[in-house]
C-alpha positions in Angstrom: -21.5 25.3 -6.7 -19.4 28.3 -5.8 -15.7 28.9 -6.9 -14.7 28.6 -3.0 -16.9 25.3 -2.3 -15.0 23.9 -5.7 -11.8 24.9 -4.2 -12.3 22.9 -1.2 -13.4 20.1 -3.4 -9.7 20.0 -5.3 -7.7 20.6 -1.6 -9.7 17.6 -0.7 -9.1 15.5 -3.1 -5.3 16.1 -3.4 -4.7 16.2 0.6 -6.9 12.7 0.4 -4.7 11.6 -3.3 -1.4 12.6 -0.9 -2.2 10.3 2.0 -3.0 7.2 -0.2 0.4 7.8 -2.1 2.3 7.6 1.2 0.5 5.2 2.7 1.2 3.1 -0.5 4.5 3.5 -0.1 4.6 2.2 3.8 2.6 -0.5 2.9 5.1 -1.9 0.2 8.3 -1.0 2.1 7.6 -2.2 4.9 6.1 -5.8 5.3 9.6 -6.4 2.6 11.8 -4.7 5.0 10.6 -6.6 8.0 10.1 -9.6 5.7 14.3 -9.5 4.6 15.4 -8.5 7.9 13.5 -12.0 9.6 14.9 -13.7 6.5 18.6 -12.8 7.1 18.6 -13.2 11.3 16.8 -16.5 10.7 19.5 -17.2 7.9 22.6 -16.6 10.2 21.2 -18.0 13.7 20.2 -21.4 11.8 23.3 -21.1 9.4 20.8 -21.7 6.0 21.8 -18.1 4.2 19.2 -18.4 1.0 16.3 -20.6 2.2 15.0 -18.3 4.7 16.1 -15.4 3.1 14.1 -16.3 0.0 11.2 -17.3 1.8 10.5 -14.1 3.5 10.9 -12.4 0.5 8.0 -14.5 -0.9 5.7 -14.4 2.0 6.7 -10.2 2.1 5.7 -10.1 -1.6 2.3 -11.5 -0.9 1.3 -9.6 2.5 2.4 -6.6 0.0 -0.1 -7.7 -2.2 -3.1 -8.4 -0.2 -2.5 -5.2 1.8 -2.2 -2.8 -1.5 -5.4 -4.8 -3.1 -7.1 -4.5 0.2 -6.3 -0.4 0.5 -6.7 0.3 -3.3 -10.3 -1.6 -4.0 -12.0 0.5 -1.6 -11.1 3.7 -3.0 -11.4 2.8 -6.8 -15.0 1.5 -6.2 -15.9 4.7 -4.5 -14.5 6.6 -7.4 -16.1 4.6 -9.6 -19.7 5.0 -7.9 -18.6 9.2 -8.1 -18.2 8.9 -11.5 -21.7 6.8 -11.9 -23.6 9.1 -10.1 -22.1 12.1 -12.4 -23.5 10.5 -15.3 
């Protein structure tokens, strides 16, 4: 492998490393953003404050979950089959 093909390798794998970090972060701010945000209108139009701020919180925590689990798995069993096939 040339020094130029191996460069393009590491720029590859840091542009692709970049683009899972940020979309991590979107996918765990934002389903609990949108989660509170429900939780409080829902809270002041049926005059409840905690019970539907807290459930949103809960149902935000698990969509966060799911969604991270569902974007990481993919990407840790290909690197794993990378590093298999290296050996």
């Amino acid at each position: 492998m040339s020094i130029t093909q191996n460069t393009k390798n590491i720029k590859k794998g840091f542009g692709q490393a970049l683009f899972l970090g940020s979309e991590l972060g979107f996918l765990i701010a934002l389903p609990l953003v949108v989660c509170i945000l429900l939780g409080l209108f829902f809270d002041q139009k049926f005059d409840k404050f905690p019970v539907f701020l807290l459930m949103f919180i809960f149902i935000g925590i698990v969509l966060t979950i799911i969604d991270v689990y569902k974007l990481v798995l993919p990407f840790l069993e290909k690197r794993s089959l990378n590093k298999n096939n290296k050996n």
